[in-house]
PDB file of N, CA, C and O in Angstrom:
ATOM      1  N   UNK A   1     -21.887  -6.730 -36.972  1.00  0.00           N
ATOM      2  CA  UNK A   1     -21.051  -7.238 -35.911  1.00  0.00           C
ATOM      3  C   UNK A   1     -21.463  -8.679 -35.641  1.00  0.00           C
ATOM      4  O   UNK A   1     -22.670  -8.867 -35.495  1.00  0.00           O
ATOM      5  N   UNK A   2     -20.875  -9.428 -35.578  1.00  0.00           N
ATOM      6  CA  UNK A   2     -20.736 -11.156 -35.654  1.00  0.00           C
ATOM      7  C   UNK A   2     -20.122 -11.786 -34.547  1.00  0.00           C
ATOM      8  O   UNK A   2     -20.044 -13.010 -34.444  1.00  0.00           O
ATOM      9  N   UNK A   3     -19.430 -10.512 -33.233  1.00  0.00           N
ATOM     10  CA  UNK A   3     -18.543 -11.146 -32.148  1.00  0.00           C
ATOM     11  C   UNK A   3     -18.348 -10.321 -31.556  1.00  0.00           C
ATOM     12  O   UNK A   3     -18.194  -9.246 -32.136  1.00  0.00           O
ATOM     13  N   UNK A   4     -18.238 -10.378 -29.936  1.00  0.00           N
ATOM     14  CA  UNK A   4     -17.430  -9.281 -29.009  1.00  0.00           C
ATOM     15  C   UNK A   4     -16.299  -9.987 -28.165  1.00  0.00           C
ATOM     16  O   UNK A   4     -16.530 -11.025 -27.545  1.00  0.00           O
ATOM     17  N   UNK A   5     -15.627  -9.651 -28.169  1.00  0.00           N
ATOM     18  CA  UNK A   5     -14.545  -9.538 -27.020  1.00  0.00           C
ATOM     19  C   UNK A   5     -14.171 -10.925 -26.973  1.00  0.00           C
ATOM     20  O   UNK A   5     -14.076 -11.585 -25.938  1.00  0.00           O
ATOM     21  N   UNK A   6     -13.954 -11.353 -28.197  1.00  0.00           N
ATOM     22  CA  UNK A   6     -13.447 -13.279 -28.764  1.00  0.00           C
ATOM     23  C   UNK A   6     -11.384 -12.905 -28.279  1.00  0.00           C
ATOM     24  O   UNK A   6     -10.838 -13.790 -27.619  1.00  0.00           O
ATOM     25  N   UNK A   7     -10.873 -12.159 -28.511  1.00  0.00           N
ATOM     26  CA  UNK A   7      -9.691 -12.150 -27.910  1.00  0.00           C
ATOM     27  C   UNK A   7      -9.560 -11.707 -26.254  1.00  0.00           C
ATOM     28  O   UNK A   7      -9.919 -10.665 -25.706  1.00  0.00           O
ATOM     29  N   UNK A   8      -8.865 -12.989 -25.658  1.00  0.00           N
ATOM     30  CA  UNK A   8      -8.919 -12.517 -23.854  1.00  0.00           C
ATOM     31  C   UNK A   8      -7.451 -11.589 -24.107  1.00  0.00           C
ATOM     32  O   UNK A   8      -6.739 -11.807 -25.087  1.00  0.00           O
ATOM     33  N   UNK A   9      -7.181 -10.724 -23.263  1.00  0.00           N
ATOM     34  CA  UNK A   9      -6.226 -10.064 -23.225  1.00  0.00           C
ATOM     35  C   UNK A   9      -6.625  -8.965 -21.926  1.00  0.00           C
ATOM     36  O   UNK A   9      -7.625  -8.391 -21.495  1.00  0.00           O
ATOM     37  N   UNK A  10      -5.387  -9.058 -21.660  1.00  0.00           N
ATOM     38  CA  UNK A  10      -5.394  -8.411 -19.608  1.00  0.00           C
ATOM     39  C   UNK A  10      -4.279  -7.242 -19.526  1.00  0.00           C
ATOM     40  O   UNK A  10      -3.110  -7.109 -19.888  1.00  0.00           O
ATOM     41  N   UNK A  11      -5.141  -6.555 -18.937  1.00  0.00           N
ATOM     42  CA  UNK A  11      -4.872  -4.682 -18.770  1.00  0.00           C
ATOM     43  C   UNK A  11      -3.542  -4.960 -17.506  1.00  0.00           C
ATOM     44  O   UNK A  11      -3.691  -5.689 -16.525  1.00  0.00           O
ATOM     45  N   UNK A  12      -2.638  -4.406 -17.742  1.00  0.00           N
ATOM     46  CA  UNK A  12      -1.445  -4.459 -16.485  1.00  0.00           C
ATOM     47  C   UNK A  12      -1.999  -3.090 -15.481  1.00  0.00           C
ATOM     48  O   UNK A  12      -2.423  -1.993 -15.845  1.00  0.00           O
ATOM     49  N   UNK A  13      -1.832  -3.567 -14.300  1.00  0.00           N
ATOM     50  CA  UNK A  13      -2.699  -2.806 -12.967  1.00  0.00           C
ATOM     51  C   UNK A  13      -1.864  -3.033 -11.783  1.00  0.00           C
ATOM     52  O   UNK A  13      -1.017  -3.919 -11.680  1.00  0.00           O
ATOM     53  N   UNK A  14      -2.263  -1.903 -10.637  1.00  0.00           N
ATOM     54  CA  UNK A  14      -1.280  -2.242 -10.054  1.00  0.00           C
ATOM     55  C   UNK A  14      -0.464  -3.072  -9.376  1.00  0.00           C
ATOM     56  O   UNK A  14       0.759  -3.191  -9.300  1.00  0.00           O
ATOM     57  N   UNK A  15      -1.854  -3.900  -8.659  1.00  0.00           N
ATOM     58  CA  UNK A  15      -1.192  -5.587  -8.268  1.00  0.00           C
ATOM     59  C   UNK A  15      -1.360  -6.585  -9.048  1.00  0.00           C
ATOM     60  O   UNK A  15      -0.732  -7.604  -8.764  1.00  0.00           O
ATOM     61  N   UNK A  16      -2.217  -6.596 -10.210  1.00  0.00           N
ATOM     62  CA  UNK A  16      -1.747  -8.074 -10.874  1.00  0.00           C
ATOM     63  C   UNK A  16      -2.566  -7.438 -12.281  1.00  0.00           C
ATOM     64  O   UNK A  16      -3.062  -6.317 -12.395  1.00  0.00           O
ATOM     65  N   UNK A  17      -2.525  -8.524 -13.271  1.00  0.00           N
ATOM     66  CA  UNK A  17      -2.892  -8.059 -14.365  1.00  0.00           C
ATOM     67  C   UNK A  17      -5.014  -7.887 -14.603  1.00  0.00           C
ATOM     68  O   UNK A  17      -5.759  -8.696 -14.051  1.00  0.00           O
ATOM     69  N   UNK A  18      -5.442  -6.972 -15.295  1.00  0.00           N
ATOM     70  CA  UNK A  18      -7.073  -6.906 -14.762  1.00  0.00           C
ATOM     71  C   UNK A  18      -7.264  -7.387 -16.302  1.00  0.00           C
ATOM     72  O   UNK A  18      -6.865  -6.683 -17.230  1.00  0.00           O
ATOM     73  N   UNK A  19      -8.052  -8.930 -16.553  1.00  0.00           N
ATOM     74  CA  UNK A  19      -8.797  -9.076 -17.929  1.00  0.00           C
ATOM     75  C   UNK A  19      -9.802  -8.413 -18.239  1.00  0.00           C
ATOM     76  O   UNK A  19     -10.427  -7.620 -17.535  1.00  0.00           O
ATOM     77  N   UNK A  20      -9.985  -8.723 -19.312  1.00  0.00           N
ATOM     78  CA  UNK A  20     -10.943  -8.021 -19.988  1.00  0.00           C
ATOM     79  C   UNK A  20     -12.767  -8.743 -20.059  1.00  0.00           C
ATOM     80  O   UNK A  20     -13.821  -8.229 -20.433  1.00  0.00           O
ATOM     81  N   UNK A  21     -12.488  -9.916 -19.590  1.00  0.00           N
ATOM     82  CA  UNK A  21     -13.736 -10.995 -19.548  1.00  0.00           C
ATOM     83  C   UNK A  21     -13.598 -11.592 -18.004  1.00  0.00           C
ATOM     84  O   UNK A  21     -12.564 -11.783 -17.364  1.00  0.00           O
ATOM     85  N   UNK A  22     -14.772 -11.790 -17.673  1.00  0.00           N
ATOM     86  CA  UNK A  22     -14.522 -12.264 -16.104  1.00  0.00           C
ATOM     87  C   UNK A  22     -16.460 -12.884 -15.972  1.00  0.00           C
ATOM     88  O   UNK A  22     -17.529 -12.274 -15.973  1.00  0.00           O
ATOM     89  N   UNK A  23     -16.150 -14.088 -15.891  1.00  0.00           N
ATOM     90  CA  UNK A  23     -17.506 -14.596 -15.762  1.00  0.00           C
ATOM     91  C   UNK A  23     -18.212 -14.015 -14.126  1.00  0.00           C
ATOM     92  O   UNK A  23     -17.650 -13.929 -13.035  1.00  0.00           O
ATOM     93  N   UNK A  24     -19.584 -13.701 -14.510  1.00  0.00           N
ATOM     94  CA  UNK A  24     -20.711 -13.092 -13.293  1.00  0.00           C
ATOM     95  C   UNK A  24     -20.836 -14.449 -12.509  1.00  0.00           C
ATOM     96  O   UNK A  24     -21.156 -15.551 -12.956  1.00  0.00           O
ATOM     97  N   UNK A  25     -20.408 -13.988 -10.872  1.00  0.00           N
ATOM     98  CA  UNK A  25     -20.716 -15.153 -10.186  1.00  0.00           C
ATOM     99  C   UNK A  25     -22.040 -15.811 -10.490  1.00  0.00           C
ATOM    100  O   UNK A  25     -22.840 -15.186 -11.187  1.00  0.00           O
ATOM    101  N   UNK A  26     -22.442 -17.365  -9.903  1.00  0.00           N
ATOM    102  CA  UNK A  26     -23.155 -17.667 -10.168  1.00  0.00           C
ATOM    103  C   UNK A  26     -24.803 -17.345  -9.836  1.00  0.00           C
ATOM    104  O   UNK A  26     -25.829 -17.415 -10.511  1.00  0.00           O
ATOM    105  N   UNK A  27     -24.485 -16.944  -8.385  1.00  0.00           N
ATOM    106  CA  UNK A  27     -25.385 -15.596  -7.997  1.00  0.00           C
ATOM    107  C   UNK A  27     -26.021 -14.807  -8.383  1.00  0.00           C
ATOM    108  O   UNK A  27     -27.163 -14.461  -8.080  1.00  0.00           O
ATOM    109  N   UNK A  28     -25.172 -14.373  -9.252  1.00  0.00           N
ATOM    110  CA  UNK A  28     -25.547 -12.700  -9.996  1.00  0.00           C
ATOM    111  C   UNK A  28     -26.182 -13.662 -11.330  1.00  0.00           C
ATOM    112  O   UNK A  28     -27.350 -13.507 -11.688  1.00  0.00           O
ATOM    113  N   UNK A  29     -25.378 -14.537 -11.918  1.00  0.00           N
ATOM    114  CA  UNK A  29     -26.189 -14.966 -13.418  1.00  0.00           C
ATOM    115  C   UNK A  29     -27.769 -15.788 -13.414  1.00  0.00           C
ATOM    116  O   UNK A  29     -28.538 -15.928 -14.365  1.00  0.00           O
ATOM    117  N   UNK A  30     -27.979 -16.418 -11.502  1.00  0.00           N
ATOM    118  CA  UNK A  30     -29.253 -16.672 -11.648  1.00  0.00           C
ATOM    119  C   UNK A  30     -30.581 -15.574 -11.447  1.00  0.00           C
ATOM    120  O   UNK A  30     -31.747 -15.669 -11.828  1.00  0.00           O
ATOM    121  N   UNK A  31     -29.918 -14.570 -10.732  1.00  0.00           N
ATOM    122  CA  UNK A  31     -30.868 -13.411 -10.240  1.00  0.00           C
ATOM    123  C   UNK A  31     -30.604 -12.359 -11.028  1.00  0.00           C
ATOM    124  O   UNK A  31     -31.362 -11.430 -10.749  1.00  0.00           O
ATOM    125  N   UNK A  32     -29.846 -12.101 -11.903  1.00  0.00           N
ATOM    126  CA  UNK A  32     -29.322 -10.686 -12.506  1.00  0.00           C
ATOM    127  C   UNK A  32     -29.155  -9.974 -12.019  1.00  0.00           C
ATOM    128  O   UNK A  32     -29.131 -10.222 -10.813  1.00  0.00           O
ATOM    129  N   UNK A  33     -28.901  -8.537 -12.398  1.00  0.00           N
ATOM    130  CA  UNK A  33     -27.844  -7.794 -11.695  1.00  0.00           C
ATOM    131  C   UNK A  33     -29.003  -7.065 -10.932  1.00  0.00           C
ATOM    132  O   UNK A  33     -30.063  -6.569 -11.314  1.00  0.00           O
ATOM    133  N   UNK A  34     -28.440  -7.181  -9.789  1.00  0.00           N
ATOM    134  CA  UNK A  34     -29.905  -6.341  -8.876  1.00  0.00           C
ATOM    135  C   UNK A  34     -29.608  -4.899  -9.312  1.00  0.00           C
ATOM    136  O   UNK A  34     -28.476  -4.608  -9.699  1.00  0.00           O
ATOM    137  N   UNK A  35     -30.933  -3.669  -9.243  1.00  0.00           N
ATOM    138  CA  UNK A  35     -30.681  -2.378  -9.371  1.00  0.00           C
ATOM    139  C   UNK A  35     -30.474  -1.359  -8.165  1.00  0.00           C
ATOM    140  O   UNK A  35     -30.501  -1.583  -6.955  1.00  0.00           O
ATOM    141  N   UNK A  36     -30.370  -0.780  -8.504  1.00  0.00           N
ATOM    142  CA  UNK A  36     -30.127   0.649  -7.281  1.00  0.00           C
ATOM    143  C   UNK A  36     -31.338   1.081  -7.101  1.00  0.00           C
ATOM    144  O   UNK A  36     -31.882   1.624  -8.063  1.00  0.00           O
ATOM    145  N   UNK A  37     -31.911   0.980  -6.109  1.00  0.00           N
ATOM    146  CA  UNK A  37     -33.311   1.757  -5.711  1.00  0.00           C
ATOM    147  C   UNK A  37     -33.710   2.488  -4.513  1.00  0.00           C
ATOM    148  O   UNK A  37     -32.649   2.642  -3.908  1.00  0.00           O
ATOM    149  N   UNK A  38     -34.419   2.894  -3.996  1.00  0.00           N
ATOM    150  CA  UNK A  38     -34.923   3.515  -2.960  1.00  0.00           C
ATOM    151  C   UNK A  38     -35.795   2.128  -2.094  1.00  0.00           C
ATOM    152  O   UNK A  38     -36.884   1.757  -2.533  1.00  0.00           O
ATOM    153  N   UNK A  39     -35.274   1.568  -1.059  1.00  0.00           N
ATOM    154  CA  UNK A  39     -36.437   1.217   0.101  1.00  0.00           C
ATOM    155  C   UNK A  39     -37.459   1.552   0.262  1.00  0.00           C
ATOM    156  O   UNK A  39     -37.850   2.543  -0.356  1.00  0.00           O
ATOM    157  N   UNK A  40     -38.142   1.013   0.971  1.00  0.00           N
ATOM    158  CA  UNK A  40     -39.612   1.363   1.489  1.00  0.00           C
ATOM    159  C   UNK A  40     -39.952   2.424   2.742  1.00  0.00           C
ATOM    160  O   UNK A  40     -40.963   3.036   3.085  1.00  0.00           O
ATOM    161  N   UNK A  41     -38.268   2.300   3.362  1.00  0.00           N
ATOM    162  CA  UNK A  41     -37.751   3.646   4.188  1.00  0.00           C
ATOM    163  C   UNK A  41     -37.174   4.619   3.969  1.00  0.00           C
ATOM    164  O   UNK A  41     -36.795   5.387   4.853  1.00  0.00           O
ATOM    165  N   UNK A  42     -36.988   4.786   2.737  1.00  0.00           N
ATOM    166  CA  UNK A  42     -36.800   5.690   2.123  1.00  0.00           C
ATOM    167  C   UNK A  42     -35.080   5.580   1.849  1.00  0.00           C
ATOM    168  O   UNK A  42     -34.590   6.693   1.663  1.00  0.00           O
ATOM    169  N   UNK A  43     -34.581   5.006   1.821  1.00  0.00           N
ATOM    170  CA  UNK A  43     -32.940   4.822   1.986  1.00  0.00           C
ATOM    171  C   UNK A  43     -32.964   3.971   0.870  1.00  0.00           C
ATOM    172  O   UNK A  43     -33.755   3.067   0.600  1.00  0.00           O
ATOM    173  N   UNK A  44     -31.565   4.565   0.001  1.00  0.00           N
ATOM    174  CA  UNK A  44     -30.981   4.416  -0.817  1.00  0.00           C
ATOM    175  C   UNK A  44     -30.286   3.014  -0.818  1.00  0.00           C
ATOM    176  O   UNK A  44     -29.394   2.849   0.015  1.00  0.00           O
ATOM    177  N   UNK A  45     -30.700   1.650  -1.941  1.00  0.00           N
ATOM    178  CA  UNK A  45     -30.432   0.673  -1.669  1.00  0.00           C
ATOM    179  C   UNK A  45     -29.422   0.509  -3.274  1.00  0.00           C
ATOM    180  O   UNK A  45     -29.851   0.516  -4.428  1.00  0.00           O
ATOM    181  N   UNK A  46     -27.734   0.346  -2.696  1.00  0.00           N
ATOM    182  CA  UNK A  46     -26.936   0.330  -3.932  1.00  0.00           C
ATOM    183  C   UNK A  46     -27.350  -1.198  -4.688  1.00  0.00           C
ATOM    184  O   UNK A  46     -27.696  -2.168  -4.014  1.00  0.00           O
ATOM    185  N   UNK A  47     -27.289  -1.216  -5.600  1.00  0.00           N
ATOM    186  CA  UNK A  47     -27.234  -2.644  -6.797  1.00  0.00           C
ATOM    187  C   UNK A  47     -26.006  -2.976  -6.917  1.00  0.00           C
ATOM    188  O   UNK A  47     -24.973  -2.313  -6.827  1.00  0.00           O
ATOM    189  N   UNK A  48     -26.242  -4.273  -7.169  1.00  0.00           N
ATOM    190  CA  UNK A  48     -24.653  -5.074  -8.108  1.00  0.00           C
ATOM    191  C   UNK A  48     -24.192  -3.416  -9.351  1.00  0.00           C
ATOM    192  O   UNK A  48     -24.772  -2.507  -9.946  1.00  0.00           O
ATOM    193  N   UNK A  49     -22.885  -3.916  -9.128  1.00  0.00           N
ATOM    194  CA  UNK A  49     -21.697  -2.905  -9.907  1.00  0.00           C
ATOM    195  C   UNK A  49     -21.936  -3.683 -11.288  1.00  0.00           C
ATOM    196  O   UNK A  49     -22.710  -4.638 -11.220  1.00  0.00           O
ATOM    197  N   UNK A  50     -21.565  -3.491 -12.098  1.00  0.00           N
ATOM    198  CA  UNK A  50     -21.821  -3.643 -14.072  1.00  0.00           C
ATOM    199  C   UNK A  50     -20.322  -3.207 -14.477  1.00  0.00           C
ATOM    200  O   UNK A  50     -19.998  -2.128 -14.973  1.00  0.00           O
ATOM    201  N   UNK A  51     -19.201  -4.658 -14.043  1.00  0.00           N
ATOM    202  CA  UNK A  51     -18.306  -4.301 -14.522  1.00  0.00           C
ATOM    203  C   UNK A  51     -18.122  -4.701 -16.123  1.00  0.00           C
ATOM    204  O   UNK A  51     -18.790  -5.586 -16.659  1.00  0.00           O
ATOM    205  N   UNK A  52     -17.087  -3.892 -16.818  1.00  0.00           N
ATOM    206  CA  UNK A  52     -16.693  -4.322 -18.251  1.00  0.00           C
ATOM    207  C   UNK A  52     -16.364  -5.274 -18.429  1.00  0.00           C
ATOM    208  O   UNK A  52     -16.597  -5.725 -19.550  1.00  0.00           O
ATOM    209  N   UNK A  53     -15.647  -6.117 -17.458  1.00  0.00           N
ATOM    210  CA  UNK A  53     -15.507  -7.990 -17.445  1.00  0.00           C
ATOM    211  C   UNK A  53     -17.171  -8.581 -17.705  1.00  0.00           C
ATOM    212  O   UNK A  53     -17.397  -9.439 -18.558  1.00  0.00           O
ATOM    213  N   UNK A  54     -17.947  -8.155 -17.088  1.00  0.00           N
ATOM    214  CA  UNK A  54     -18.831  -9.085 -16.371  1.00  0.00           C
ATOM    215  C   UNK A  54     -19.863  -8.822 -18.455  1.00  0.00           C
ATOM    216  O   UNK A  54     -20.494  -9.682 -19.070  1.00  0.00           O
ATOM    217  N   UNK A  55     -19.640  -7.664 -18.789  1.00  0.00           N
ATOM    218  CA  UNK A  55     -20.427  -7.531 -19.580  1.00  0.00           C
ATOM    219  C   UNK A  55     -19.904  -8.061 -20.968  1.00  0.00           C
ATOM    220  O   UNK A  55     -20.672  -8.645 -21.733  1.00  0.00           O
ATOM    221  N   UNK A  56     -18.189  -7.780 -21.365  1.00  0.00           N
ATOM    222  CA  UNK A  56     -17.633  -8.797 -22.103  1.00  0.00           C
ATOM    223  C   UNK A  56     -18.065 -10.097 -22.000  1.00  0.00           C
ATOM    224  O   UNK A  56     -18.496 -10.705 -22.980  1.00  0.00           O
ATOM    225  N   UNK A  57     -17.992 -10.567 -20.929  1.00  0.00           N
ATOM    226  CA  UNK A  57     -17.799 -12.126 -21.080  1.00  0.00           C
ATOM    227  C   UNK A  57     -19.512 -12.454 -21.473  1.00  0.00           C
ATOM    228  O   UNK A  57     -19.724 -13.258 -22.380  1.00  0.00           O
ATOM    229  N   UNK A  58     -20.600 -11.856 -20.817  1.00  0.00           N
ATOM    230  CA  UNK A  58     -22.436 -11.848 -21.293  1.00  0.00           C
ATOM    231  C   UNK A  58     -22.153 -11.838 -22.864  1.00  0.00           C
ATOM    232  O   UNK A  58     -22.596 -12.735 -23.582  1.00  0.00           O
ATOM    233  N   UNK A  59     -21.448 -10.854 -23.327  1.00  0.00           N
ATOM    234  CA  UNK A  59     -21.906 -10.621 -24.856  1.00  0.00           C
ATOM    235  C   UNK A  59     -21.222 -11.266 -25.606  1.00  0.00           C
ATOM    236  O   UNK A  59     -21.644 -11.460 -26.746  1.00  0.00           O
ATOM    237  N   UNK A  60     -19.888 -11.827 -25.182  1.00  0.00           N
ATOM    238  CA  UNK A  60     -18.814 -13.175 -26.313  1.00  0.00           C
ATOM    239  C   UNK A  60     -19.860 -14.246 -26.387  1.00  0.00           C
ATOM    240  O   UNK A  60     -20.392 -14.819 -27.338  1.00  0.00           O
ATOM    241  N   UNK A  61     -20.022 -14.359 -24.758  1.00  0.00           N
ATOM    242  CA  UNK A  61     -21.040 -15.720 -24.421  1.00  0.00           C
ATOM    243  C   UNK A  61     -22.359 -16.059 -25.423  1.00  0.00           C
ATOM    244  O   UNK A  61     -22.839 -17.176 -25.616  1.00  0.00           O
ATOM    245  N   UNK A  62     -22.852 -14.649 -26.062  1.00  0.00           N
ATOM    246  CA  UNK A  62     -24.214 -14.588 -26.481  1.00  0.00           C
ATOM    247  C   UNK A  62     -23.926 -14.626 -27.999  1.00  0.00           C
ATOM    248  O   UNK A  62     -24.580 -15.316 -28.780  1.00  0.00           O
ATOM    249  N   UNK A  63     -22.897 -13.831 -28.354  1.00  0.00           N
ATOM    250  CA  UNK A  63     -21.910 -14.160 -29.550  1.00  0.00           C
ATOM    251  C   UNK A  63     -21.986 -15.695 -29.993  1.00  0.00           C
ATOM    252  O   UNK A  63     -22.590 -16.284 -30.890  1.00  0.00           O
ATOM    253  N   UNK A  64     -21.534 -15.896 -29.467  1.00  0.00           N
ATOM    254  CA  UNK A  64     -21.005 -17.894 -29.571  1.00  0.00           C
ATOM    255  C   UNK A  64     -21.872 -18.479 -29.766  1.00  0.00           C
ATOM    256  O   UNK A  64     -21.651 -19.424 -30.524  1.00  0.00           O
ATOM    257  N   UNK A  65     -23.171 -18.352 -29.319  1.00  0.00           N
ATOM    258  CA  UNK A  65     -24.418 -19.337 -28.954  1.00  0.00           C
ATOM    259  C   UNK A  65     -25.171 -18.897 -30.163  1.00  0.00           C
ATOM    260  O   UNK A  65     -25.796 -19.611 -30.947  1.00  0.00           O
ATOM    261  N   UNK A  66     -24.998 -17.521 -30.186  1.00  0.00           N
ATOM    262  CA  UNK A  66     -25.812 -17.113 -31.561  1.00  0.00           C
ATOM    263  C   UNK A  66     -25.433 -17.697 -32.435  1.00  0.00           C
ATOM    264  O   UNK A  66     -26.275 -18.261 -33.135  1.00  0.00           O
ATOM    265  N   UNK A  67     -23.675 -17.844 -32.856  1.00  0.00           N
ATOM    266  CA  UNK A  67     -23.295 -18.268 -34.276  1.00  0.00           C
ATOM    267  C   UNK A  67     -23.199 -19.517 -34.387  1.00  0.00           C
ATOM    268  O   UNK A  67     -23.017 -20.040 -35.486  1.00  0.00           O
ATOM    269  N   UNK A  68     -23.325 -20.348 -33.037  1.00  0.00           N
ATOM    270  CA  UNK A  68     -23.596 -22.263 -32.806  1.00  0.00           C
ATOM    271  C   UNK A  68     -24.753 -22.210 -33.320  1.00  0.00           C
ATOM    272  O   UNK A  68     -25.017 -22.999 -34.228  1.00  0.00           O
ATOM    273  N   UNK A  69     -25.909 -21.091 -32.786  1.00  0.00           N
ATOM    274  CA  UNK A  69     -27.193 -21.867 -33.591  1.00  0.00           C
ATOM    275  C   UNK A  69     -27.368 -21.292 -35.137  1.00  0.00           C
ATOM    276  O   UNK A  69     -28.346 -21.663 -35.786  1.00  0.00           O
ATOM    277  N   UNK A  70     -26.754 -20.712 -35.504  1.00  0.00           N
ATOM    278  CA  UNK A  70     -26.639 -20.390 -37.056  1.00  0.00           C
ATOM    279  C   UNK A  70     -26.399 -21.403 -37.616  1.00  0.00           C
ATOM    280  O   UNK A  70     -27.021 -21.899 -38.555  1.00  0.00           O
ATOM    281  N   UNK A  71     -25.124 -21.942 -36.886  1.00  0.00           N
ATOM    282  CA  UNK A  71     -24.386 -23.082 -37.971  1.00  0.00           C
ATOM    283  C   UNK A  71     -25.161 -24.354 -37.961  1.00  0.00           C
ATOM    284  O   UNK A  71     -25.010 -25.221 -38.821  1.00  0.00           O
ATOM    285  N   UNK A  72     -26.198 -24.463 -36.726  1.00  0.00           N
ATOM    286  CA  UNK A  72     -26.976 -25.964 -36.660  1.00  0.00           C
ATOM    287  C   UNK A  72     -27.906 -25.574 -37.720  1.00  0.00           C
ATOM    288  O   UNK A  72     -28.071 -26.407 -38.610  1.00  0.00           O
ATOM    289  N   UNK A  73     -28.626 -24.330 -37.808  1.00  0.00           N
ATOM    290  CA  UNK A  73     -29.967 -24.333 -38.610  1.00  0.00           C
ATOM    291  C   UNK A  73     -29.530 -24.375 -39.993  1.00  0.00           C
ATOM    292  O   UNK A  73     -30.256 -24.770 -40.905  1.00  0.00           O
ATOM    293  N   UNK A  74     -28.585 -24.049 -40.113  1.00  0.00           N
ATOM    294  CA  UNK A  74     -27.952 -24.168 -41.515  1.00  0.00           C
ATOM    295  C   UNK A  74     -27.959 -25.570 -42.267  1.00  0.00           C
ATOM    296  O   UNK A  74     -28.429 -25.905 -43.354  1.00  0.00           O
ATOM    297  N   UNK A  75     -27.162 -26.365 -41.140  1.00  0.00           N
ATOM    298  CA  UNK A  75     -27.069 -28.432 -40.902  1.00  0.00           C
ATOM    299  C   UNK A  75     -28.388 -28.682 -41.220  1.00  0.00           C
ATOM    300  O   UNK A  75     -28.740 -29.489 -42.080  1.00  0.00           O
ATOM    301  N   UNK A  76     -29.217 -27.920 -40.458  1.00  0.00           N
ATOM    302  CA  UNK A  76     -30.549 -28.322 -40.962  1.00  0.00           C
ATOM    303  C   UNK A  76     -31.468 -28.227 -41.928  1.00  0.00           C
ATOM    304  O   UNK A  76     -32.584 -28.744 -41.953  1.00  0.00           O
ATOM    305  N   UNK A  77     -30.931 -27.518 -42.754  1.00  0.00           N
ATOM    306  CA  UNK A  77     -31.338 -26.867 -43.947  1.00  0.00           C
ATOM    307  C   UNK A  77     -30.924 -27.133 -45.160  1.00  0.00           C
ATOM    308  O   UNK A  77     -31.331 -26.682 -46.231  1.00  0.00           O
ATOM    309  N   UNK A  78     -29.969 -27.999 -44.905  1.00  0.00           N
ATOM    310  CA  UNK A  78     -29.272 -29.197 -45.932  1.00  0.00           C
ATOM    311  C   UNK A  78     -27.665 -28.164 -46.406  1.00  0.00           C
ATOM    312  O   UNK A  78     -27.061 -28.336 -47.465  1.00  0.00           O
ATOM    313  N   UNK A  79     -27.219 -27.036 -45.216  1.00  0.00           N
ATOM    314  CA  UNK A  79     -26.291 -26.073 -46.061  1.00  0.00           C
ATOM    315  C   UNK A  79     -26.404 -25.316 -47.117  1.00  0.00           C
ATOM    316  O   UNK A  79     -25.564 -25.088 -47.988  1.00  0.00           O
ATOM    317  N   UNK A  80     -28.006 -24.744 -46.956  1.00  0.00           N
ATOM    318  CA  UNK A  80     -28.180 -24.216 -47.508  1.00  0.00           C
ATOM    319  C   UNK A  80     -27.906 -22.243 -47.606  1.00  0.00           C
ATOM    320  O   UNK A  80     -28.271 -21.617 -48.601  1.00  0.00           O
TER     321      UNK A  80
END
């Protein structure tokens, strides 16, 4: 596998159309996705949601960067 989710294309829903890639606020991409845990009072503390947008768009993103630095080390290698 060499790519994920390189075609955008949007699911029809009931009020408007839902894509398939949706960049993680900037929030969430400096702290990551907080988890679901238990407090120190014992109460149940929910985490950021892990939508299929948020994780498309992480893995195209990581896709891309991977195969940019393929193609530089390659440049660098005389195309080899």
């Amino acid at each position: 596998m060499d790519s994920w989710a390189e075609n955008d294309i949007s699911y029809p829903s009931l009020n408007a159309d839902t894509p398939n890639k949706a960049e993680p606020p900037g929030e969430m991409q400096a702290a990551g996705f907080a988890p679901t845990y238990m407090d120190r009072g014992g109460n149940l503390v929910i985490g950021d949601p892990l939508t299929a947008q948020h994780v498309n768009f992480i893995l195209c993103d990581l896709y891309r960067k991977y195969k940019d630095a393929l193609a530089r080390i390659a440049e660098l290698e005389g195309g080899q």
